[in-house]
C-alpha positions as CSV (number, residue, x, y, z in Angstrom):
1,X,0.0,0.0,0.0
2,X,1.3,3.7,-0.5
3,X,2.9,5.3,1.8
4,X,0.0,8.3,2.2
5,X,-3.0,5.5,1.9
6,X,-4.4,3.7,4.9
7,X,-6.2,0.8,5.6
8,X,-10.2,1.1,6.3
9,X,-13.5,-0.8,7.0
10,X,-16.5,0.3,5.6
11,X,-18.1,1.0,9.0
12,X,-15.4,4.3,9.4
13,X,-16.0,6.1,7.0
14,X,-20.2,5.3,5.1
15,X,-23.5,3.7,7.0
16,X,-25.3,1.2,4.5
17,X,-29.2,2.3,5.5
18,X,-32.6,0.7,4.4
19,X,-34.7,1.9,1.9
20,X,-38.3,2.2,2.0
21,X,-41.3,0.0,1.0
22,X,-43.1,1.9,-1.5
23,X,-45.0,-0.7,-3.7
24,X,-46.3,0.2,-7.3
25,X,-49.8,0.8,-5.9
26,X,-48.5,3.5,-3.8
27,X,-46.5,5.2,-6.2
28,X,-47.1,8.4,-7.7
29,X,-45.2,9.5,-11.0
30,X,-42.9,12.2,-10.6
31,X,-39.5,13.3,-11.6
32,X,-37.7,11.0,-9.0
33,X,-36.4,7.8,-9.7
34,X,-37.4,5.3,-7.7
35,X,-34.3,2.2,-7.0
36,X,-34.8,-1.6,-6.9
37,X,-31.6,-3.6,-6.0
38,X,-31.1,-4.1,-10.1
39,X,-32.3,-1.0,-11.8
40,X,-34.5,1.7,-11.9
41,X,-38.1,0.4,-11.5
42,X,-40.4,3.5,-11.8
43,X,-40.5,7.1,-10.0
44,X,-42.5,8.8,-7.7
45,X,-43.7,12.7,-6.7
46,X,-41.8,12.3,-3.5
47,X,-37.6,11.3,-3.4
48,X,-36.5,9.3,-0.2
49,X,-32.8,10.3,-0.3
50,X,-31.1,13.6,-2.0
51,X,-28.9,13.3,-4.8
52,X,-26.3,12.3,-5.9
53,X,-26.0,9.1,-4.2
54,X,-25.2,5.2,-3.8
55,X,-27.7,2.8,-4.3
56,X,-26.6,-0.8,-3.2
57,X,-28.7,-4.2,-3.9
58,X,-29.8,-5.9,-0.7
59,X,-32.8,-8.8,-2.0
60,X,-32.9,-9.8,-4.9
61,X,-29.9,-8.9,-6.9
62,X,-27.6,-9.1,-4.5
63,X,-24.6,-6.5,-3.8
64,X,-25.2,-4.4,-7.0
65,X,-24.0,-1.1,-7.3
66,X,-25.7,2.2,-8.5
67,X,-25.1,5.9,-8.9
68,X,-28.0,8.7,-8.9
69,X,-26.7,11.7,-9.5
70,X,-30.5,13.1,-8.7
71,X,-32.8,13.1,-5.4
72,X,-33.8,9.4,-6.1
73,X,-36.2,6.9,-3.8
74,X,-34.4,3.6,-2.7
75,X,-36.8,0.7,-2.1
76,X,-37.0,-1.8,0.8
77,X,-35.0,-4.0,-1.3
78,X,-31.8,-1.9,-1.1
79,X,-29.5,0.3,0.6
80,X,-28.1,3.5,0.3
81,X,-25.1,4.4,1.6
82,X,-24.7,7.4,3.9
83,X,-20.9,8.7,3.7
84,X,-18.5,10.8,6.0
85,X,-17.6,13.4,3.3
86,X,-14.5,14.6,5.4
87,X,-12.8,11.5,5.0
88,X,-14.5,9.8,1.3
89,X,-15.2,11.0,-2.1
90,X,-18.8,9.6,-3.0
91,X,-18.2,9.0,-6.2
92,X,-15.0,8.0,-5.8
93,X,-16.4,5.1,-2.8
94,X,-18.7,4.0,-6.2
95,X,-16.3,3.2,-8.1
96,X,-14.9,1.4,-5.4
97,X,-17.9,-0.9,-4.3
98,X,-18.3,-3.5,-6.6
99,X,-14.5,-4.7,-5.8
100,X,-15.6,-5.5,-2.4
101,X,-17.8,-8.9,-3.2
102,X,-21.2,-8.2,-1.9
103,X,-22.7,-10.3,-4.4
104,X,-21.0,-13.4,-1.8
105,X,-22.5,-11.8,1.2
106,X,-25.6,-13.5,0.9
107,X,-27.2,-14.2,4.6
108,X,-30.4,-15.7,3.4
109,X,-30.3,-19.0,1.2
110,X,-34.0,-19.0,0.1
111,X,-34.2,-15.3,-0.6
112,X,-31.0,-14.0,-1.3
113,X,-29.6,-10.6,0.9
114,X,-26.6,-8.8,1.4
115,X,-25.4,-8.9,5.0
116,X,-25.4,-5.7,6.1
117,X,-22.9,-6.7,8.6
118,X,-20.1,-8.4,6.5
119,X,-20.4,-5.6,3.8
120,X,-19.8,-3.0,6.1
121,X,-16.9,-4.2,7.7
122,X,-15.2,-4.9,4.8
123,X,-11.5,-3.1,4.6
124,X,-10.3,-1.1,1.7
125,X,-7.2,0.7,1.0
126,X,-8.1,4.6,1.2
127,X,-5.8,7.5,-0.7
128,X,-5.9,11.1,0.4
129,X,-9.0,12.8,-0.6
130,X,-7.3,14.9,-3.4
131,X,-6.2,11.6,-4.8
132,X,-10.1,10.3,-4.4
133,X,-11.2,12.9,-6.5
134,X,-8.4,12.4,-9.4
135,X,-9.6,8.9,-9.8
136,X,-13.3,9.6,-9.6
137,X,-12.6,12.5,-12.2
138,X,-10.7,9.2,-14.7
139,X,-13.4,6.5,-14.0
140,X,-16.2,9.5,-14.6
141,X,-15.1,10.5,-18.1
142,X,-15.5,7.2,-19.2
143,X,-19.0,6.8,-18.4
144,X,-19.8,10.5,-19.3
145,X,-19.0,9.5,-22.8
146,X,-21.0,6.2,-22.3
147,X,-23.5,8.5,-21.0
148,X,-23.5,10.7,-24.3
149,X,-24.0,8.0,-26.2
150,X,-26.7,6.2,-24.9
151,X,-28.7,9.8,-25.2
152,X,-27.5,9.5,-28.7
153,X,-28.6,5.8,-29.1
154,X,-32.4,7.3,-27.7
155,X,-32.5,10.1,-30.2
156,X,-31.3,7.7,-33.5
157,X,-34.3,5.5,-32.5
158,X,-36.6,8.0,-31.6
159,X,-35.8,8.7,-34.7
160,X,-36.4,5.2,-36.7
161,X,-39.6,5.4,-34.9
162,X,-40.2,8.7,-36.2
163,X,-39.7,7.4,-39.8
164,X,-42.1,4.7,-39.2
165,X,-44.8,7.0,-38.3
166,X,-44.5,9.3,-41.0
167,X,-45.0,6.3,-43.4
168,X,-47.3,4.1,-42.3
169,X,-49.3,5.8,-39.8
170,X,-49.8,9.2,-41.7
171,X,-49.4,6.8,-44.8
172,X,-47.0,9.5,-46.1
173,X,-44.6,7.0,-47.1
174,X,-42.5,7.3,-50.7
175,X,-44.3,8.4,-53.8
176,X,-47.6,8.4,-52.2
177,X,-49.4,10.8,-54.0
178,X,-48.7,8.8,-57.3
179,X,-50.1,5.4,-55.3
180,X,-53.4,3.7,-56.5
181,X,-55.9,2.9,-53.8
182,X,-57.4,-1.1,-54.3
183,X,-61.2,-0.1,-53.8
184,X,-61.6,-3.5,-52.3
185,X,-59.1,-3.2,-49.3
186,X,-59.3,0.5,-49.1
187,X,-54.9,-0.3,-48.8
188,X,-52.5,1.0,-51.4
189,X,-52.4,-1.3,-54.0
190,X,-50.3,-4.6,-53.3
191,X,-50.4,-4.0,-49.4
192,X,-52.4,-6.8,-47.7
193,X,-53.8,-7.3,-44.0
194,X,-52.1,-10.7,-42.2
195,X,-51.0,-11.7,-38.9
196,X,-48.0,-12.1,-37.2
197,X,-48.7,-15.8,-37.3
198,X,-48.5,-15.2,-40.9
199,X,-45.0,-13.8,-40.7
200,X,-42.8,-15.5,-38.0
201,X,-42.8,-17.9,-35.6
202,X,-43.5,-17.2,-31.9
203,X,-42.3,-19.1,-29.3
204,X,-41.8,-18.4,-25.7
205,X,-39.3,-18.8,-23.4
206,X,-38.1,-21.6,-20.5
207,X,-38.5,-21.2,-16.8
208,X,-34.6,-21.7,-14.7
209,X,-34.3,-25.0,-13.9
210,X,-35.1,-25.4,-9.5
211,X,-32.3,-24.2,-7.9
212,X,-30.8,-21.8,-10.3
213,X,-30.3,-18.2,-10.1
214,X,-29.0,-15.6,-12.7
215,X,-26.2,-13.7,-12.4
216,X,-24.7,-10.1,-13.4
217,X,-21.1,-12.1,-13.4
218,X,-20.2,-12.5,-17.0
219,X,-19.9,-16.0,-18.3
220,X,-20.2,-17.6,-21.6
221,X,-24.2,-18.0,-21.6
222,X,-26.1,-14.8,-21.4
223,X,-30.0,-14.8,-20.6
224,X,-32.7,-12.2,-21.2
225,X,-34.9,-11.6,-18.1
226,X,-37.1,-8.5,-19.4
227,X,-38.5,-7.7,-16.2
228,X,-34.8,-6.5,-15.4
229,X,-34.9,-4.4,-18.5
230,X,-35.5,-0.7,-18.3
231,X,-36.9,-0.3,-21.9
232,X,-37.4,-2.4,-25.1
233,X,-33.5,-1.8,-26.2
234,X,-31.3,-4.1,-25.0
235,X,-28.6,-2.8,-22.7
236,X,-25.8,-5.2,-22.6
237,X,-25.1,-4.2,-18.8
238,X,-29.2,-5.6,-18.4
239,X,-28.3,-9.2,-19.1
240,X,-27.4,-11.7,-16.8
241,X,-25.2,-15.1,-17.1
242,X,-25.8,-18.6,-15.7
243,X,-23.6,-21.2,-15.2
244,X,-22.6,-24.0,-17.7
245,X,-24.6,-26.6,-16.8
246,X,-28.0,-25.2,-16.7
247,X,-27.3,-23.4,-20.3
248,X,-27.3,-27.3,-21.9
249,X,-30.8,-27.9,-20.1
250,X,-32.3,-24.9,-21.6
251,X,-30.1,-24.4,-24.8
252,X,-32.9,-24.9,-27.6
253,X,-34.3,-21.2,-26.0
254,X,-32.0,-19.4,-27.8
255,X,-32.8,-15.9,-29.8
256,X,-30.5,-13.7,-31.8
257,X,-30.1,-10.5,-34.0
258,X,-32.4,-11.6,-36.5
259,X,-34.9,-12.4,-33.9
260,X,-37.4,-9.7,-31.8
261,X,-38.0,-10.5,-28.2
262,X,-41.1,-9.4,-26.6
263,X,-42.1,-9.5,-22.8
264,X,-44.9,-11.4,-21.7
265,X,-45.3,-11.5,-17.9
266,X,-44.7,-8.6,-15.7
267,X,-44.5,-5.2,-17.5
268,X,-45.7,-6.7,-20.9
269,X,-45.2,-5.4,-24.5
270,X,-41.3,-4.3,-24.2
271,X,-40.0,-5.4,-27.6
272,X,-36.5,-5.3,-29.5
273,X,-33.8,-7.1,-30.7
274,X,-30.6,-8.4,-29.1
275,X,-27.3,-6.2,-30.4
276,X,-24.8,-7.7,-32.8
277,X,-22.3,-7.3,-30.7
278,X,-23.9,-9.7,-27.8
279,X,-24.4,-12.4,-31.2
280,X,-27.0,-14.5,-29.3
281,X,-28.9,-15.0,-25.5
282,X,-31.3,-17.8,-24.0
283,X,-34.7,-16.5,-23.0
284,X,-36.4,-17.0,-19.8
285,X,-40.4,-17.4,-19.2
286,X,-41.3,-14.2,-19.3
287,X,-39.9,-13.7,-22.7
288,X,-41.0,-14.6,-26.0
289,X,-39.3,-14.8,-29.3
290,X,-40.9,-13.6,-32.7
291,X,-38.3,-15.9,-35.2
292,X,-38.2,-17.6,-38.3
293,X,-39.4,-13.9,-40.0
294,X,-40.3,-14.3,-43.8
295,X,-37.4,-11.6,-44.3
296,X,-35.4,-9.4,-42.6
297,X,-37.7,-6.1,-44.2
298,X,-40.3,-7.8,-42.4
299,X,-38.4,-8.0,-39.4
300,X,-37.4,-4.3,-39.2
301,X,-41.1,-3.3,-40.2
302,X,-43.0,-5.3,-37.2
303,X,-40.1,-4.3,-34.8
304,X,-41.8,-0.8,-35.3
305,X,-45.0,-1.7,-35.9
306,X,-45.2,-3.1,-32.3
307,X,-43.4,-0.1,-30.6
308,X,-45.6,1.9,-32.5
309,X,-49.1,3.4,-31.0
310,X,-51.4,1.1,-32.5
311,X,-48.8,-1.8,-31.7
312,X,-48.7,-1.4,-28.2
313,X,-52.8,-1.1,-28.4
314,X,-52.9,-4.5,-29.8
315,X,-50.9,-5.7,-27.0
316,X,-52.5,-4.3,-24.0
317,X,-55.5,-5.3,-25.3
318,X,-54.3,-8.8,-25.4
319,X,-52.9,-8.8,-22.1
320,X,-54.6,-10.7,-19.4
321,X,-54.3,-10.6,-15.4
322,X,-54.9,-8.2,-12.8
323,X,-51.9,-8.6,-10.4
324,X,-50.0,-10.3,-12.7
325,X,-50.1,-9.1,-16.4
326,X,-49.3,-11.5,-18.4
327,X,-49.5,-12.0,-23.0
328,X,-50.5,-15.1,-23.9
329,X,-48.1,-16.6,-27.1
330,X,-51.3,-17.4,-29.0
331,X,-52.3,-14.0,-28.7
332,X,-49.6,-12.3,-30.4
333,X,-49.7,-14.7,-33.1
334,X,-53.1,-12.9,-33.8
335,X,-52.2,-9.6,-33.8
336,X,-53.2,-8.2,-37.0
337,X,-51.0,-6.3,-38.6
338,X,-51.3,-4.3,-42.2
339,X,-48.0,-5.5,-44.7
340,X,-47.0,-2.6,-47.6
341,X,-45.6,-4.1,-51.0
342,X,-42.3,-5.4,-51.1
343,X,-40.6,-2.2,-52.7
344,X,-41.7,0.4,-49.4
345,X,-40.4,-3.0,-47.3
346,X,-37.5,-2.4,-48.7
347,X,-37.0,1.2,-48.6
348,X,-38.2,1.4,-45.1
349,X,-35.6,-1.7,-44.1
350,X,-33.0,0.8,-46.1
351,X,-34.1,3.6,-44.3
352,X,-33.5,2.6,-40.8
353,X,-31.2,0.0,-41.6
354,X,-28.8,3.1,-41.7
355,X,-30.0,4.5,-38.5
356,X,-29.3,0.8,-36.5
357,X,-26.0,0.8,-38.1
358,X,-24.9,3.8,-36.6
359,X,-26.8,2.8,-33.3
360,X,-24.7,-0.6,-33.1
361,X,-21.3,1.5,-33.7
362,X,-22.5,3.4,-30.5
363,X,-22.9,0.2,-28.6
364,X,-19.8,-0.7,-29.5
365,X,-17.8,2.2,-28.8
366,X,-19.6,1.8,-25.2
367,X,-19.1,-1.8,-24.7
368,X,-15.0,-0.6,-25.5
369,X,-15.2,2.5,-23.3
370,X,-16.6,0.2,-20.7
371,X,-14.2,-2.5,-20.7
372,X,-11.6,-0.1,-20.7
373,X,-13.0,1.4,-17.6
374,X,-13.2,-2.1,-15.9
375,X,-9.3,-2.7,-16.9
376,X,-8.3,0.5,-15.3
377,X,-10.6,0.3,-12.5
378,X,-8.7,-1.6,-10.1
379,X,-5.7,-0.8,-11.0
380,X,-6.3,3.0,-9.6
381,X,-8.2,2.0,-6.7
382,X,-4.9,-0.4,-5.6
383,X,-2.1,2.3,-6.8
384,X,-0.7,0.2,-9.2
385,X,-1.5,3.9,-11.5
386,X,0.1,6.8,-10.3
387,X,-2.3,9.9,-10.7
């Protein structure tokens, strides 16, 4: 250890406190976020804790880590993490979390929870405070441009969506004016009402084998659990990872790029596809897959179509369940769904085919910047890096 860094446990220098129970019936949109122990799960009028802080996982998933740099509401499920600013740098103490091992502090084997106890007494090698606030400044920049580009990611598919709209909900799509009507349809001529039965395959997803639990720790066999998502795009930090074994019991569950995902259970109707970058994941129960397309323009055009206004309508109309919503496979294979001629497929697939190609070179860039981040991470944090 360097000479001007000392040796500390948790306990001297943050407090790990309980959030609050505030279930979805009680909440109350707003501009605060509101914190489960994996994500962000909704907000409220009313914020718990002022901003910025720590948000750790304590049921559920386990010893996860988050930052809001806003007055946010943690939920019963988590902690947040109360610091003695004389002697830490908050962001400086996130960054410096996740190499503790929370996600092995687990006190309760039929519910998993973070022991309070054995996370705070945990001992980490402390620098100076100026030094804190060097590294937080390093690790920061890195995820102020993943940051940037995620806004960027939002925008490009805004506008896709955007596109979508303008041609086939204000039918406003190329060379309209000039298009002939079919009397008998009331469509432009060659367009033609189907299903999505007619034009994929849907098939759902496969419960975890008893006993098994998913993981944020990366291995080889990545699963989609969209209840854990926080919107229909896939955000490669969202998936989790299982162990070898159960991956062979469940590998025929398996969708990729050329496949959409929709959610079925929970908060139904999220639907995208999985990045090139991630090449494939396993689906879990509340997951379906929309596969075997009849070509990748139709892909790209019901992508939209179910993102879209009327899309979502046909879902939540679909969607059965009081306590539990939950979108029966058989029902989205019936979702109607009006197809344009082959020549707007293809213009609209070249269209936003342009716009997802410069939203994958985003991802990239952040899967890059965040790997980076992760190399250099611990090597500050131990002053192996002089800054």
């Amino acid at each position: 250890m360097k000479k001007e860094w000392r040796e500390v446990h948790l306990r001297d220098i943050c407090e790990f406190k309980y959030g609050k129970n505030l279930p979805g019936s009680k909440r109350v949109p707003g501009k605060y976020n509101v914190y489960g122990s994996s994500s962000v799960t909704g907000t409220h009028n009313e914020f718990l804790v002022k901003g910025p802080g720590i948000i750790v996982g304590r049921k559920g998933t386990v010893g996860k880590v988050q930052y809001s740099k806003e007055d946010f509401f943690p939920i019963d499920t988590t902690y947040f993490v109360d610091i003695d600013t004389e002697q830490v740098n908050l962001l400086f103490l996130y960054y410096r979390l996740p190499l503790c091992g929370f996600e092995g502090m687990n006190s309760d084997a039929a519910i998993p929870g973070l022991n309070r106890t054995a996370a705070i007494n945990c001992k980490i090698n402390l620098p100076p405070l100026p030094t804190q606030q060097k590294i937080a400044s390093i690790l920061s920049a890195y995820d102020d441009l993943i940051e940037n580009n995620i806004k960027r990611i939002e925008l490009l598919e805004e506008q896709a969506q955007l596109i979508y709209e303008e041609w086939f909900v204000r039918m406003k799509f190329p060379d309209h004016e000039n298009t002939l009507i079919d009397e008998e349809t009331g469509l432009p001529e060659g367009w033609k009402v189907s299903t999505i039965k007619d034009l994929s395959e849907v098939k759902g997803g496969k419960r975890l084998p008893k006993g098994h639990e998913l993981t944020s720790e990366k291995t080889s066999y990545p699963y989609i659990r969209v209840r854990d998502l926080t919107s229909g795009r896939m955000n490669i930090d969202e998936i989790q990872y299982i162990h070898h074994d159960t991956h062979i019991k469940i590998k025929n569950y398996i969708i990729n790029h050329t496949d959409l995902y929709i959610s079925i259970a929970g908060t139904v109707g999220l639907v995208g596809t999985v990045p090139k970058i991630l090449d494939s994941a396993n689906l879990t129960e509340n997951c379906a897959k929309i596969t075997n397309l009849i070509s990748e323009d139709i892909k790209e055009y019901l992508h939209y179509f179910l993102n879209s206004e009327n899309g979502q309508h046909h879902i939540s109309s679909r969607t059965g369940g009081a306590s539990q919503p939950k979108l029966a496979i058989e029902r989205i294979r019936s979702i109607p769904i009006t197809v344009p001629n082959d020549d707007i497929l293809s213009r609209f697939h070249n269209s936003v085919g342009v716009i997802n190609g410069f939203v994958e070179n985003l991802l990239i860039q952040n899967q890059k910047l965040k790997e980076a981040r992760d190399i250099l991470l611990p090597r500050l944090m131990m002053g192996v890096i002089e800054v």
